[in-house]
N, C-alpha and C positions, 0 to 999 in steps of 0.2 A: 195432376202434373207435379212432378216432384225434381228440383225443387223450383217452387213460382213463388217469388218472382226468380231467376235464374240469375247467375252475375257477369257480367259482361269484362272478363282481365282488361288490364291495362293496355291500353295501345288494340284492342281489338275491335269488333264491331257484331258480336253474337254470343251465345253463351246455349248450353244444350240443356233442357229439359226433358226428363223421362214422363210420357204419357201412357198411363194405364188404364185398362177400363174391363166390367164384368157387368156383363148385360146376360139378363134371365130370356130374352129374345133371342132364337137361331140367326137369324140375321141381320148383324147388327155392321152397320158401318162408321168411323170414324172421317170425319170432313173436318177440315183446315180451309180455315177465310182469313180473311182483313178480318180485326178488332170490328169493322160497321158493316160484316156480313160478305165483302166483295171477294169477288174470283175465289169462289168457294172450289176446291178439290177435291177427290176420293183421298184420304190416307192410307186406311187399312178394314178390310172387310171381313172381321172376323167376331165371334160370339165374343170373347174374352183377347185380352194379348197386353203387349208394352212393348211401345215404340220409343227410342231415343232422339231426339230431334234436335239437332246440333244447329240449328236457323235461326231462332231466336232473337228479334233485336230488341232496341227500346221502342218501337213501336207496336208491338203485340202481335200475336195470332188469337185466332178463335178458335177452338176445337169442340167438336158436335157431335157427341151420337146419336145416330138415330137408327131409325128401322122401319121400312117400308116407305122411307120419304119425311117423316115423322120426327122433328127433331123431341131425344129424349130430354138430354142436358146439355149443356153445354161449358167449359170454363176457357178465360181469356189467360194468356199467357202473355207477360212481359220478362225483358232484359234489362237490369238498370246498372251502370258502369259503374264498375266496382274495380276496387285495388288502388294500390300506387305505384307511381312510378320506379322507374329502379332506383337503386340508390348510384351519385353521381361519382365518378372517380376522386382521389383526391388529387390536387396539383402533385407535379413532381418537386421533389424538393431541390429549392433553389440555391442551394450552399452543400459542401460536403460534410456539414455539423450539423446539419438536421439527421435527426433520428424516423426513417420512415414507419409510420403505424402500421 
């Protein structure tokens, strides 16, 4: 997964990870759970590929390949909130001798 951990902008709540994967097995599936295995899904059912996955939070996903039911590997993916905020306006100026920046 590129890039893990992932960074979550400011004021948002996800951030996208690209998941890749090349499996010497014809069929090879990618599965996405919870970080502790739950409500595992199909991703993507293919020997080889890369998926973008724009879902991402601070609490992770799992992602699995396997093959024939058979988990090969697996890597966990996290989001962790990154940035800053915007920068604040300045007051308006309060006299007609102020110089505005």
């Amino acid at each position: 997964a590129n890039p893990s951990p992932c960074t979550i902008p400011w004021g948002g709540s996800n951030c996208t990870s690209t998941l890749s994967w090349d499996s010497n097995r014809g069929v090879a599936e990618v599965w996405v759970s919870g970080i502790d295995g739950s409500n595992p899904m199909l991703l993507a059912r293919a020997q080889n590929g890369s998926v973008a996955v724009p879902w991402i939070t601070t609490d992770g996903f799992r992602f699995a390949l396997k093959s024939g039911g058979a988990a090969i590997t697996h890597v966990d993916v996290y989001g962790v909130q990154g940035g800053e905020p915007p920068p604040e306006e300045p007051p308006p100026c309060p006299t007609p001798h102020c110089v505005e920046p």
